[in-house]
Residue frames relative to the residue before (quaternion, step in Angstrom):
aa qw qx qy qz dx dy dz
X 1.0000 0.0000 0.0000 0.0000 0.00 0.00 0.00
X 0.4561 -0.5363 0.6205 0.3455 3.93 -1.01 0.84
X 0.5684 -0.4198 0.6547 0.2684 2.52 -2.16 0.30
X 0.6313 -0.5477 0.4716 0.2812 3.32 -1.14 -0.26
X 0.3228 -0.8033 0.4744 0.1597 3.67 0.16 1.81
X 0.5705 0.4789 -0.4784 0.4651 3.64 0.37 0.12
X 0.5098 -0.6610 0.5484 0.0503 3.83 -1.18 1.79
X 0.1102 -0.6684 0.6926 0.2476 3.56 -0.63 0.65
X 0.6553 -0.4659 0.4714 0.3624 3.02 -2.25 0.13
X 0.7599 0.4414 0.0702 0.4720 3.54 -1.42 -0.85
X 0.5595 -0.6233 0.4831 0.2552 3.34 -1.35 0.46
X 0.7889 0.2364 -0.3033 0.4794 3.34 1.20 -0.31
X 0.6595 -0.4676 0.4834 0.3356 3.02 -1.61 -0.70
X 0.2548 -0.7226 0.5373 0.3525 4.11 -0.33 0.53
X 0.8152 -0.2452 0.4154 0.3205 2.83 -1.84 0.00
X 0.7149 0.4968 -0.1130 0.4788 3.42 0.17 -1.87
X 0.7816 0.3968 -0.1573 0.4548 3.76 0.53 -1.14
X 0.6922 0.6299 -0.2847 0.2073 3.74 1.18 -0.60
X 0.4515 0.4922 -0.4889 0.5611 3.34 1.56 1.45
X 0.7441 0.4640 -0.2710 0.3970 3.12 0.42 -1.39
X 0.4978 0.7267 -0.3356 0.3338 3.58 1.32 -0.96
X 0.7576 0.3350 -0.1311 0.5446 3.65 1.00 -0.36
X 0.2454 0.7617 -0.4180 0.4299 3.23 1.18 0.96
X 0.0962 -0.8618 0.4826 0.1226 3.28 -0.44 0.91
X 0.0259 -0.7641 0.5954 0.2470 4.15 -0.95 -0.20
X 0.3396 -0.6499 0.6775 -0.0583 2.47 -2.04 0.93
X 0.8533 -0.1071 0.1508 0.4875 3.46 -0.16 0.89
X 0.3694 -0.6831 0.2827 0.5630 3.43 2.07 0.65
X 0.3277 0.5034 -0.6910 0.4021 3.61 0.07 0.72
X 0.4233 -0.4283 0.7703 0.2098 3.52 -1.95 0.70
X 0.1584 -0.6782 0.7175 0.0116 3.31 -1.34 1.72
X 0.0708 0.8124 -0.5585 -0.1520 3.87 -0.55 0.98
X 0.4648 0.6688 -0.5771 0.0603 3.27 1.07 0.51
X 0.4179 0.7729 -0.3981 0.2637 3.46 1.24 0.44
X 0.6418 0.5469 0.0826 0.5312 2.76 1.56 -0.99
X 0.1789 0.7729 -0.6088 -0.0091 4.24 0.88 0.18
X 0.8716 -0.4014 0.2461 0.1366 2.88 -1.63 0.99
X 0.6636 0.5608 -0.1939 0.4555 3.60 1.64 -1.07
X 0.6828 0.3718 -0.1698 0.6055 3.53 1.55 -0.86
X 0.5237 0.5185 -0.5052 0.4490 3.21 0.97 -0.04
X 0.8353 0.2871 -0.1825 0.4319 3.82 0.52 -0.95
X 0.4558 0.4858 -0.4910 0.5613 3.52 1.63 0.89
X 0.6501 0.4511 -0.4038 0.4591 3.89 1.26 -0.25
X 0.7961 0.2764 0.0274 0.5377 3.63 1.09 -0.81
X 0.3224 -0.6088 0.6806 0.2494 3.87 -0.65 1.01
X 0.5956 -0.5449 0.5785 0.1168 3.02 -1.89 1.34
X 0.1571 -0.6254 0.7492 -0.1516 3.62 -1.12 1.93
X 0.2641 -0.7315 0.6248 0.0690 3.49 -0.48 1.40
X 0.0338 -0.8911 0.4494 0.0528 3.76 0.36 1.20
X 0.2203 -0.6076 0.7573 0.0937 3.78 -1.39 0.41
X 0.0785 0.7308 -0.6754 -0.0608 2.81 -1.08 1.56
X 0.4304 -0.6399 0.6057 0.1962 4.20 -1.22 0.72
X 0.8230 0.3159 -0.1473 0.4484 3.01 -1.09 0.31
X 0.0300 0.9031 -0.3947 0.1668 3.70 1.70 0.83
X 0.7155 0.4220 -0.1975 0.5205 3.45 0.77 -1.56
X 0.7578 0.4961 -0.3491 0.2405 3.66 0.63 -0.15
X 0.6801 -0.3896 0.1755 0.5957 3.79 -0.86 0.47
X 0.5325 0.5453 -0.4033 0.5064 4.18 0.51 -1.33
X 0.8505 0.4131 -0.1908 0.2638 3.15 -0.71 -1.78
X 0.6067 0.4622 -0.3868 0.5184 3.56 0.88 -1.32
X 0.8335 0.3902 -0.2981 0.2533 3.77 0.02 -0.85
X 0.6511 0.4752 -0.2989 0.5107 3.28 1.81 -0.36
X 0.5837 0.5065 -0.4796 0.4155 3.50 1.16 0.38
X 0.6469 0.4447 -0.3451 0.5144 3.54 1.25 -0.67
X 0.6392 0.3349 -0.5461 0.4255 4.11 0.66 -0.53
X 0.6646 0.5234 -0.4288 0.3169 4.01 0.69 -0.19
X 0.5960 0.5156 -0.3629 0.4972 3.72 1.31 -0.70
X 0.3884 0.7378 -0.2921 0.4685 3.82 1.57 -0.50
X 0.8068 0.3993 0.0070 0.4354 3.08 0.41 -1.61
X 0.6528 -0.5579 0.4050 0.3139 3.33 1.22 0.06
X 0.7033 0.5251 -0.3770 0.2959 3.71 0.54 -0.63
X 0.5259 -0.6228 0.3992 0.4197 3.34 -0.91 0.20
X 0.0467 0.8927 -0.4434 0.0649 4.15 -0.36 0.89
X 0.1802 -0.7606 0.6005 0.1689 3.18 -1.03 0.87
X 0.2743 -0.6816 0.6564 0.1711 3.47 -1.67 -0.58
X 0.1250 -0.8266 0.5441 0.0710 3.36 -1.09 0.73
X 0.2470 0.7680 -0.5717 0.1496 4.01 0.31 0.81
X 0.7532 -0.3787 0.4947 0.2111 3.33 -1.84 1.28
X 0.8276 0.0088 0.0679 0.5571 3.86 0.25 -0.78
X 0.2523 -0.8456 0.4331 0.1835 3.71 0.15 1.10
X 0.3877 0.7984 -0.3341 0.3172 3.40 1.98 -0.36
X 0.6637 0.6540 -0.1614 0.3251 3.03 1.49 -1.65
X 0.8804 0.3033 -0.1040 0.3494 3.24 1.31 -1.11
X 0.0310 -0.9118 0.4047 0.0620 3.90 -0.01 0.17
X 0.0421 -0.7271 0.6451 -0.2312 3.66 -0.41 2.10
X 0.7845 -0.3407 0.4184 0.3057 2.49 -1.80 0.51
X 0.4608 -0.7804 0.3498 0.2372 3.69 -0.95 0.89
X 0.4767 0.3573 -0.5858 0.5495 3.51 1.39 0.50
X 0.5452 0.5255 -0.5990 0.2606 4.03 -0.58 0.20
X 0.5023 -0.6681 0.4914 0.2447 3.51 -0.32 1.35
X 0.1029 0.8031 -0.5831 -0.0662 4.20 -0.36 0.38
X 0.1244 -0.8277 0.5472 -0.0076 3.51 -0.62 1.13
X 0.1690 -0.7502 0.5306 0.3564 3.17 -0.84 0.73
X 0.1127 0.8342 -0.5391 -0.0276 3.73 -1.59 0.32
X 0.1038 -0.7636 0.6260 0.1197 3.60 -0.28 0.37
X 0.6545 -0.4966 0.5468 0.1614 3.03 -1.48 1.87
X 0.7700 0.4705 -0.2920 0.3171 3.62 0.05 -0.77
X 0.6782 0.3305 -0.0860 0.6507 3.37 1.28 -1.28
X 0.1459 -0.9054 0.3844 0.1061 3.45 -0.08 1.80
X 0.4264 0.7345 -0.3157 0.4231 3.53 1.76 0.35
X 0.6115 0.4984 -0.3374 0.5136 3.22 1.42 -0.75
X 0.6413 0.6306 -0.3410 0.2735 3.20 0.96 -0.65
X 0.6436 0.5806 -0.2501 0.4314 3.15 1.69 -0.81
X 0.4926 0.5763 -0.4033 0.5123 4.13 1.34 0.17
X 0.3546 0.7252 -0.4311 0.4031 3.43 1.27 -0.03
X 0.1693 -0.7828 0.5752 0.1667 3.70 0.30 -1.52
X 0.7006 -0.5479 0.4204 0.1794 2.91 -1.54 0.02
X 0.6554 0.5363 -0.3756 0.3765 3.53 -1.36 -0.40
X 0.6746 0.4451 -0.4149 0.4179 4.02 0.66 -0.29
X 0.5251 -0.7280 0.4390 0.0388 2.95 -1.36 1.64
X 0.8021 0.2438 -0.0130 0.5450 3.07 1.33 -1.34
X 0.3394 -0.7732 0.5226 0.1175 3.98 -1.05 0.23
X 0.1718 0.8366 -0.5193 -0.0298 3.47 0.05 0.29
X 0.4537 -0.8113 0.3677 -0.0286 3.47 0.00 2.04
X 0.3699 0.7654 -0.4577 0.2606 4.01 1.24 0.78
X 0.2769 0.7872 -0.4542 0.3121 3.54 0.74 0.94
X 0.5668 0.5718 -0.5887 0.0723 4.10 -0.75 0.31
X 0.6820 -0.4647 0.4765 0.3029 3.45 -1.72 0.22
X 0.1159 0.7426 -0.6586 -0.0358 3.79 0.73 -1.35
X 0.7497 -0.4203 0.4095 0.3060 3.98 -0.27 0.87
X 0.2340 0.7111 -0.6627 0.0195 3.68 1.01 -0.10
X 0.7948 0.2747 -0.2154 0.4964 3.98 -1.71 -0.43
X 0.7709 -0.4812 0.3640 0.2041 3.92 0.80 0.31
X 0.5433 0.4701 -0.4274 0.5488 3.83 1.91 -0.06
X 0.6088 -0.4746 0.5835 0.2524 3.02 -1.82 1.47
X 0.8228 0.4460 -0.3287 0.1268 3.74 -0.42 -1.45
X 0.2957 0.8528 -0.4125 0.1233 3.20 1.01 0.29
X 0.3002 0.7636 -0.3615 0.4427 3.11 1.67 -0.57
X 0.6589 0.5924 -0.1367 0.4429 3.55 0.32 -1.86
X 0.7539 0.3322 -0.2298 0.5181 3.49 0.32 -1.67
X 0.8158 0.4383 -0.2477 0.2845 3.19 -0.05 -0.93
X 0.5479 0.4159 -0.4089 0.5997 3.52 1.60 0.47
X 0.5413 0.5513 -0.3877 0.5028 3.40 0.61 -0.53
X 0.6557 0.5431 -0.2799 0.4435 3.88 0.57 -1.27
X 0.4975 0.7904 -0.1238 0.3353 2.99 1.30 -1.58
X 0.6632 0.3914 0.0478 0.6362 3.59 0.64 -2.14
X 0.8174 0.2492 -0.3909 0.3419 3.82 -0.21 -0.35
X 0.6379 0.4994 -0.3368 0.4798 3.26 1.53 -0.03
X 0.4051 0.5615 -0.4006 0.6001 3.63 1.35 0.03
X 0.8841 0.1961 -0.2402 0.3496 3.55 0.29 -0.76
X 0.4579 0.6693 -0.3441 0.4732 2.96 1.36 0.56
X 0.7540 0.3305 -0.2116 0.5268 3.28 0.82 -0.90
X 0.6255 0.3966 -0.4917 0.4579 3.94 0.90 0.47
X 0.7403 0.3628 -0.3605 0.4364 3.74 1.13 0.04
X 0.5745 0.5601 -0.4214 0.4227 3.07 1.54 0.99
X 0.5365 -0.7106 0.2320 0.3917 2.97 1.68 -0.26
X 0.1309 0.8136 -0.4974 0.2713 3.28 2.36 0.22
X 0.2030 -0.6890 0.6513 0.2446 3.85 -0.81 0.85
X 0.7557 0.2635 -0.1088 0.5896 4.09 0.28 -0.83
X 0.0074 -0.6468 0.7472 0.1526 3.24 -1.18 0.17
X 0.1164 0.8282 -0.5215 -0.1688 4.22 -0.87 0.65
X 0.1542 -0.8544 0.4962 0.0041 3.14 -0.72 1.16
X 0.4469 -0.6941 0.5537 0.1092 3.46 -1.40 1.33
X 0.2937 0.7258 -0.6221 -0.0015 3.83 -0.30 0.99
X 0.5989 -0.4240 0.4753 0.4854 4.01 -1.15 -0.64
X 0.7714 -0.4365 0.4569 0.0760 2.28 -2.52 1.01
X 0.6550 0.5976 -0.2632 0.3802 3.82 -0.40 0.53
X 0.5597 -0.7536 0.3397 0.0581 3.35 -0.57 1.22
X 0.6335 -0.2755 0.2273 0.6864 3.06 1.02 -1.48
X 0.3517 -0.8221 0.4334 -0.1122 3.03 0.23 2.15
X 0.4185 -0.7194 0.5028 0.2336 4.12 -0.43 1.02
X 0.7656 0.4006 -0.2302 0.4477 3.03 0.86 -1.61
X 0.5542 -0.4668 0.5011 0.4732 3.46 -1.60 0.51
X 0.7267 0.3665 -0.5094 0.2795 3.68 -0.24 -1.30
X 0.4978 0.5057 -0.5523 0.4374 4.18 0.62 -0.25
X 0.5120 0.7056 -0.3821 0.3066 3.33 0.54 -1.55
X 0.6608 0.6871 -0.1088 0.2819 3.11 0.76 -1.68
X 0.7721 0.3217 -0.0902 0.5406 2.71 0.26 -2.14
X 0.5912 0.4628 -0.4362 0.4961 3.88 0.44 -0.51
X 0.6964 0.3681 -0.4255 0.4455 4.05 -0.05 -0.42
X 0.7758 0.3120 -0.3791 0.3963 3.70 0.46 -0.75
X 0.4216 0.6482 -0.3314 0.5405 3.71 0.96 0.40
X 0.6595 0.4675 -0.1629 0.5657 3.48 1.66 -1.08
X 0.5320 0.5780 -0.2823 0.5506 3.46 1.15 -1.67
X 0.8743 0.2986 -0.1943 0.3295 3.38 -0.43 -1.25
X 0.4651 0.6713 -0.3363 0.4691 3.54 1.16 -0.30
X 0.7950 0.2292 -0.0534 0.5591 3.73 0.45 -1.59
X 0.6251 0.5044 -0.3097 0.5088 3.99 1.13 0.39
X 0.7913 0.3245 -0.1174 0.5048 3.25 0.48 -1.59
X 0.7550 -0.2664 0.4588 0.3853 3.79 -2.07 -0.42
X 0.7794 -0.3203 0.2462 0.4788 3.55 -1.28 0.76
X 0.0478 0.8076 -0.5813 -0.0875 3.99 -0.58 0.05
X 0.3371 -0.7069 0.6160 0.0841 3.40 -1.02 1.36
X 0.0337 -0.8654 0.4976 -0.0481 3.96 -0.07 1.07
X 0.1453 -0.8210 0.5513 0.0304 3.28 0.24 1.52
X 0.0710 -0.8050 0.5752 0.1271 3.45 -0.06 0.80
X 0.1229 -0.8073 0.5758 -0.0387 4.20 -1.06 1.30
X 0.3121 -0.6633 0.6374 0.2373 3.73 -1.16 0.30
X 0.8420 -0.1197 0.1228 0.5116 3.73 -1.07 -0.76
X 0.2429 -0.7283 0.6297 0.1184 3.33 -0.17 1.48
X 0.0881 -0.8548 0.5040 0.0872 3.79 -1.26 0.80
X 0.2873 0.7785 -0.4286 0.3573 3.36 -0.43 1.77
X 0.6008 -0.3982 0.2997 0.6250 3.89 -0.98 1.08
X 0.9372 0.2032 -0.2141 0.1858 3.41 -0.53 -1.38
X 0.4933 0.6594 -0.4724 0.3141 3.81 1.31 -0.03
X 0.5968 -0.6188 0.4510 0.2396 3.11 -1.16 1.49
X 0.6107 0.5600 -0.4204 0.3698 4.03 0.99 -0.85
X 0.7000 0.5021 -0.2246 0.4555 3.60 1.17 -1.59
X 0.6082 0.6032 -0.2869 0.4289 3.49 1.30 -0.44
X 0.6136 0.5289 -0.3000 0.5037 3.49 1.29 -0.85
X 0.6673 0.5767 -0.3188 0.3470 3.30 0.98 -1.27
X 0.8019 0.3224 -0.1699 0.4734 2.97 0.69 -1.53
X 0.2796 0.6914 -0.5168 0.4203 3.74 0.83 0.95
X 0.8609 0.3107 -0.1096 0.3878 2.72 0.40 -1.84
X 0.4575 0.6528 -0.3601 0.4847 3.51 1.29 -0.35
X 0.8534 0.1573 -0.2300 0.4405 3.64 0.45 -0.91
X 0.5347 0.6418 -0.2514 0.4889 3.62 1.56 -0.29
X 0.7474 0.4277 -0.2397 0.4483 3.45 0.98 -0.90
X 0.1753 -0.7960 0.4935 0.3036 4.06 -0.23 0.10
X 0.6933 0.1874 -0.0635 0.6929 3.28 1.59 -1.20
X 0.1883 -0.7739 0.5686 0.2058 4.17 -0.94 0.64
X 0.5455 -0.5309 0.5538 0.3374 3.39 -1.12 0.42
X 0.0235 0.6589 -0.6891 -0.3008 4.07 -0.49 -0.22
X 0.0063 0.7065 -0.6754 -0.2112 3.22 -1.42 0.19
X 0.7257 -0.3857 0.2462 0.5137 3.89 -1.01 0.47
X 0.5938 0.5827 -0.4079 0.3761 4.03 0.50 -0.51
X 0.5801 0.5810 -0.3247 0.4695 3.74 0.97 -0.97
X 0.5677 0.6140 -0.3040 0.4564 3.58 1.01 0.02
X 0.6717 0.5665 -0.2886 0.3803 3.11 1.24 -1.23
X 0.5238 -0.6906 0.4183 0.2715 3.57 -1.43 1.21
X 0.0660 0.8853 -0.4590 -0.0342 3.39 -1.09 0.42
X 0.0743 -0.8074 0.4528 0.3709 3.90 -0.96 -0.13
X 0.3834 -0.6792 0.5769 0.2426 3.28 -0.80 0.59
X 0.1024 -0.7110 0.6954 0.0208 4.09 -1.20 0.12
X 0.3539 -0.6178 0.6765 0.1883 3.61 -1.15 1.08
X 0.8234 -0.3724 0.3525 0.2430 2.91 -1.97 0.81
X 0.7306 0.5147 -0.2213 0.3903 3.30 0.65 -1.69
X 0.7321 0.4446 -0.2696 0.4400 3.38 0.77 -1.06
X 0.4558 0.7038 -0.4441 0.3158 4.02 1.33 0.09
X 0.7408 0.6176 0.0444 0.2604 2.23 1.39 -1.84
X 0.5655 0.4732 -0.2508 0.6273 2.84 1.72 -1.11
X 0.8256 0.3416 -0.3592 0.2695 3.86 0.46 -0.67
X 0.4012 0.6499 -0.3601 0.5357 3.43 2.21 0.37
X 0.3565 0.6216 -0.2953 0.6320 3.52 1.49 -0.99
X 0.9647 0.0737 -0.0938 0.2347 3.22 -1.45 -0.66
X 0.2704 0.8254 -0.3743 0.3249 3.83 1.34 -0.28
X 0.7828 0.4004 -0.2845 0.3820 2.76 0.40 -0.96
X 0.4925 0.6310 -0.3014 0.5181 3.48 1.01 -1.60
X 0.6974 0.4403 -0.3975 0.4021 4.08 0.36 -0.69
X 0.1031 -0.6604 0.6969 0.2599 3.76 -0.75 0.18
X 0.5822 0.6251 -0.4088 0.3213 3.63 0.24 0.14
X 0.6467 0.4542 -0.2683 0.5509 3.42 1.88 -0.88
X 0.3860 0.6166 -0.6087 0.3166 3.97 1.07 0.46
X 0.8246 0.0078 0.2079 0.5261 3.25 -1.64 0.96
X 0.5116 0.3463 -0.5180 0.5916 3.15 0.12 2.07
X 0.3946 -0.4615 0.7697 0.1971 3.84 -1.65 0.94
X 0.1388 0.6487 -0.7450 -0.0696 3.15 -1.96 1.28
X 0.4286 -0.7371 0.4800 0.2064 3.65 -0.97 1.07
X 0.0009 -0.8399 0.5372 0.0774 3.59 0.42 0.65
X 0.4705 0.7557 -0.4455 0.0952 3.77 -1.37 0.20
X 0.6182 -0.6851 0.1332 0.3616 3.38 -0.36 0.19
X 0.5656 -0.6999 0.2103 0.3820 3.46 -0.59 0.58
X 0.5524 0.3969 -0.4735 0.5595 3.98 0.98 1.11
X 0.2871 -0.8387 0.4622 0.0210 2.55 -1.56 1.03
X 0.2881 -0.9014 0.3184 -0.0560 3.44 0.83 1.42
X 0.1522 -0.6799 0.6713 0.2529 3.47 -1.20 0.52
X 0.6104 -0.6208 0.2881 0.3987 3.34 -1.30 0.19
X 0.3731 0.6594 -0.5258 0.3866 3.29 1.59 -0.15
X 0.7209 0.4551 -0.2626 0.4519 3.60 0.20 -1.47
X 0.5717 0.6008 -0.4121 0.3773 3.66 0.54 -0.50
X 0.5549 0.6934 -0.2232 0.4019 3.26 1.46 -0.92
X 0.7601 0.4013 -0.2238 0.4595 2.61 0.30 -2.00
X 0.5974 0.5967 -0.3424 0.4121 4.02 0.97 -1.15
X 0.6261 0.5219 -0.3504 0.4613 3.67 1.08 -0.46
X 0.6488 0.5483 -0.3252 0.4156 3.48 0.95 -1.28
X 0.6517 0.5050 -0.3205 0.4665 3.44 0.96 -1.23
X 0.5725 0.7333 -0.2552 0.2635 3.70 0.61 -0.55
X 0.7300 0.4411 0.1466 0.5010 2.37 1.54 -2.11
X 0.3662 -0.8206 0.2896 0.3297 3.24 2.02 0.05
X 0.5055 0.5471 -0.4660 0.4775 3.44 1.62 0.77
X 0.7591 -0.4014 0.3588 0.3658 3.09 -2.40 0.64
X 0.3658 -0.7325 0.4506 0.3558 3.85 -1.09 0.15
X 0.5475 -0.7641 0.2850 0.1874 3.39 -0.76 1.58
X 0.7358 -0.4252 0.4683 0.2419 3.32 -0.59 1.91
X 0.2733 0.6672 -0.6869 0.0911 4.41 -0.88 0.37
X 0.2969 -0.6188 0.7261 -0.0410 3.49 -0.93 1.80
X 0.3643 -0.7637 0.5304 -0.0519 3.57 -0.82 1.64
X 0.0114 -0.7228 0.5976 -0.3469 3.27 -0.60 2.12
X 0.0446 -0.8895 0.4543 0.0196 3.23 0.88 1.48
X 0.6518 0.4819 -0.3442 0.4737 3.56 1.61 -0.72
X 0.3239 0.6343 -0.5083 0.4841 4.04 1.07 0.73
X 0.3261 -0.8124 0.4831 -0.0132 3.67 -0.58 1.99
X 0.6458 -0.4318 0.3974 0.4883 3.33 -0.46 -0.20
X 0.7337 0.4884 -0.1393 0.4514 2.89 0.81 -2.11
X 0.5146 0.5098 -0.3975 0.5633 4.09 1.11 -0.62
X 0.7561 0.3653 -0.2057 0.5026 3.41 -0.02 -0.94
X 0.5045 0.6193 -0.4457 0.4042 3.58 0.45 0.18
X 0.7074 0.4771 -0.1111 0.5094 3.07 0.57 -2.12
X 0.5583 0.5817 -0.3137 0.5015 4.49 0.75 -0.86
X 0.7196 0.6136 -0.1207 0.3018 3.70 0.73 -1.55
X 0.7977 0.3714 -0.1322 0.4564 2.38 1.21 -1.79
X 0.5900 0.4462 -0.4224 0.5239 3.93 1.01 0.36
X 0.7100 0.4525 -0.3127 0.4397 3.57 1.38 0.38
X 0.4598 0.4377 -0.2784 0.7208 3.70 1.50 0.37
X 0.5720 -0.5838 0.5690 0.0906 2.57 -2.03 0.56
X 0.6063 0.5466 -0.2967 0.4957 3.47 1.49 -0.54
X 0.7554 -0.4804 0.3491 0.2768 3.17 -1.80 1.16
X 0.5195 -0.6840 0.4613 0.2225 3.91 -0.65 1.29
X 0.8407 0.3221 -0.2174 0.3771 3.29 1.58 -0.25
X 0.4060 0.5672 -0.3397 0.6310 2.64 2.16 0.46
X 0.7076 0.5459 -0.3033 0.3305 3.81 0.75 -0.65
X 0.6892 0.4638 -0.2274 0.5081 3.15 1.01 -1.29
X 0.5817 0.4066 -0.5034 0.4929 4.35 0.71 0.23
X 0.5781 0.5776 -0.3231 0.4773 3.23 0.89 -0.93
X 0.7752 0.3380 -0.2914 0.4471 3.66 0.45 -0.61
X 0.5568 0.6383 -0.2780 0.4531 3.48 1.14 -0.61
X 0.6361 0.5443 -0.2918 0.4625 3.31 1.29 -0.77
X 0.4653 0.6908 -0.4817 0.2725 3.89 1.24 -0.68
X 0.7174 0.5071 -0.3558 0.3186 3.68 0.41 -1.06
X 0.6675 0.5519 -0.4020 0.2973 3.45 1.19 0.00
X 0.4110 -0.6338 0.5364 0.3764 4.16 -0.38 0.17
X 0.0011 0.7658 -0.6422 0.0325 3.60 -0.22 1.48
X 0.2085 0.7218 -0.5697 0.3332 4.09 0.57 1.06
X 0.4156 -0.7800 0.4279 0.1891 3.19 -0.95 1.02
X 0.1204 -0.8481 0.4843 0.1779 3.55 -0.28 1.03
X 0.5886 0.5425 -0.2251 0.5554 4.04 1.19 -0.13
X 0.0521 0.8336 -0.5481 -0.0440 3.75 0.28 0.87
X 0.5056 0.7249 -0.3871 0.2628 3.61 1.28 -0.85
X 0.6275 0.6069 -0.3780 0.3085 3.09 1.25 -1.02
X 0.4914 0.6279 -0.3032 0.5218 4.05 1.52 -1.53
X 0.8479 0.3229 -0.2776 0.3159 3.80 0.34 -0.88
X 0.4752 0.5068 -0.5712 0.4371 3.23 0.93 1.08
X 0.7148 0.1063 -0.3569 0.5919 3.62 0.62 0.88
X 0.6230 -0.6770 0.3905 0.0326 2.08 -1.94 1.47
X 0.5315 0.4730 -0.4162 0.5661 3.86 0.84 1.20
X 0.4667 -0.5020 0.7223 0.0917 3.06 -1.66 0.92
X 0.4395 -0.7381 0.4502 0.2436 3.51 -1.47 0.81
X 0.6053 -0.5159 0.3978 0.4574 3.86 -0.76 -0.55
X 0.3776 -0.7834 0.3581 0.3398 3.33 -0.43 0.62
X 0.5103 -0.6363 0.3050 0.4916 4.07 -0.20 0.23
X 0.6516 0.4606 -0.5289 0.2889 3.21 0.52 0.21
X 0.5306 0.6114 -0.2956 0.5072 3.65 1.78 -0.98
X 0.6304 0.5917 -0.2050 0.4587 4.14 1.45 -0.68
X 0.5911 0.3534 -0.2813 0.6683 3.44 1.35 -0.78
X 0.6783 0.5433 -0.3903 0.3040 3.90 0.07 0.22
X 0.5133 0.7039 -0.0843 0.4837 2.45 1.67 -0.95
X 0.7776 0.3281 -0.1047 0.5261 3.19 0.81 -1.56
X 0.5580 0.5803 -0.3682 0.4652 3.61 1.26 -0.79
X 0.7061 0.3771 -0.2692 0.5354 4.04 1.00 -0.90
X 0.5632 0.4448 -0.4944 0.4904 4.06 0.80 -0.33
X 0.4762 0.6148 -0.4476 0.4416 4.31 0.92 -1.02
X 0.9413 0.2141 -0.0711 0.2511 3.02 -0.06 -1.82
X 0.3300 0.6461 -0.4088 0.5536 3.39 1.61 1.09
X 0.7562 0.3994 -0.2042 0.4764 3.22 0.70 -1.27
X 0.7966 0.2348 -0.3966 0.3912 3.55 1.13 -0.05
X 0.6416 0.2266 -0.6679 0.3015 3.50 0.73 0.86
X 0.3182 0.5594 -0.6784 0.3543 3.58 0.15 0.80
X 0.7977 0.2468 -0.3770 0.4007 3.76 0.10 0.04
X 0.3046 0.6918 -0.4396 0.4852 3.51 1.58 0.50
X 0.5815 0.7655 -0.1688 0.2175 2.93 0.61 -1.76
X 0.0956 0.8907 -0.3966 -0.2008 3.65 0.24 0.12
């Protein structure tokens, strides 16, 4: 088994970091068998966490690296059918939208872990709408539940064109000025088997022989591997410094998406893909072309592509140096994710 590919700071080890700090990964999965369950909660006071957004790539794995870890965890998903933990993880069912359900939830959770949006799935525009609305009834939920932190994962970008930024920057707002203290970890292309961004990429990378370039593929960006979310969703709490504070989190190149490409091809042991320049090719054009070339939902793709023209580069580093690790670099992140992919399909080979 590797060590763990993520660099501490400094010669030592903090305070805050001196469990998690011996974490290992595998295929960007958080390995805790380094770590059993007894030293984990002699390194770190028990945070009885609630994570949202359960059934999704984030959530599913941060409920299992927390149920891993020993803590006590729940889960909140719309259709409990969807999801499937270990049988002490508390699963509730609730929809964000319908703020009554929210209230069968109960008490006693300490922490929040805010991993909830719509992005247009099946093609509707209004997500915007829902996903502020969703936004607010969970904010007020968790302060009349007594949720002390609430920590929430949105995108990179100031004053974002696209709606789905739009988005992620208002519920980040919503829940801030509504809800308990909120730790807002704020990420660009999240890299992993199941993120829809690393999926597109690597679509087009092996799907595409020749690429259109349009003028976006230029735009700067950081990308961040699974493992390192996790670890900075992981340990947040344990920080009193990350109360009711934005952290920019990502890795420490700064990439256009052209080059992201080409880094994918090289990964993937394939030729780099030819791009014929079409500077007057929109996001929104190029959205609608993609999406019948990827594997991801046409209404998940096209926000996701729309979102390219924005500079998602981290301009706040102070926030990363309250823990004590350096991220993965994207090139050590796309391996990662390229060997966690290609496990998971021959495990479904597998008879």
């Amino acid at each position: 088994m590797r060590e763990c590919s993520t660099r501490r700071r400094g010669g030592g080890v903090a305070a805050h970091a001196s469990g998690l700090a011996i974490l290992r990964a595998s295929g960007g999965h958080a390995d805790v068998s380094a770590l059993c369950p007894a030293a984990y909660a002699q390194a770190f006071p028990m945070a009885n966490a609630l994570v949202t957004g359960a059934s999704g790539y984030i959530g599913s794995r941060l409920v299992h690296e927390l149920h891993a870890l020993g803590e006590p965890v729940g889960c909140v998903a719309r259709d409990p059918s969807r999801v499937s933990f270990d049988p002490a993880v508390a699963v509730h069912r609730g929809d964000m939208l319908d703020a009554t359900s929210l209230s069968a939830i109960g008490e006693g959770y300490t922490t929040a872990y805010y991993l909830v949006h719509s992005m247009g799935r099946g093609g509707d525009s209004d997500y915007e709408k829902r996903d502020a609305s969703a936004a607010s009834n969970f904010a007020r939920f968790a302060a009349a539940a007594g949720i002390e932190r609430i920590v929430y994962l949105g995108g990179l970008g100031d004053r974002p064109a696209s709606q789905h930024l739009r988005s992620r920057l208002r519920v980040g707002e919503i829940l801030r000025d509504e809800g308990p203290p909120l730790t807002w970890f704020r990420a660009g292309m999240v890299v992993g088997a199941g993120s829809e961004s690393y999926r597109t990429l690597r679509s087009l990378v092996e799907r595409l022989p020749v690429m259109l370039a349009p003028s976006w593929l230029s735009t700067p960006t950081q990308a961040i591997a699974i493992g390192d979310v996790l670890q900075y969703l992981l340990e947040a709490p344990r920080i009193a410094e990350t109360r009711s504070r934005e952290i920019e989190i990502g890795s420490e190149e700064i990439l256009t998406y052209g080059e992201m490409l080409d880094r994918m091809a090289d990964a993937l042991g394939l030729r780099r893909r030819p791009r014929i320049p079409v500077p007057l090719l929109t996001p929104w054009l190029s959205s609608h072309w993609i999406g019948l070339v990827t594997p991801v939902d046409a209404g998940v793709a096209r926000p996701l592509i729309e979102g390219l023209s924005t500079d998602t580069t981290v301009t706040d580093p102070t926030g990363m140096a309250l823990f004590d690790f350096l991220p993965r670099s994207f090139d050590q992140a796309l391996r990662e994710a390229i060997a966690e992919e290609d496990e998971a399909r021959r495990s479904t080979r597998t008879p």
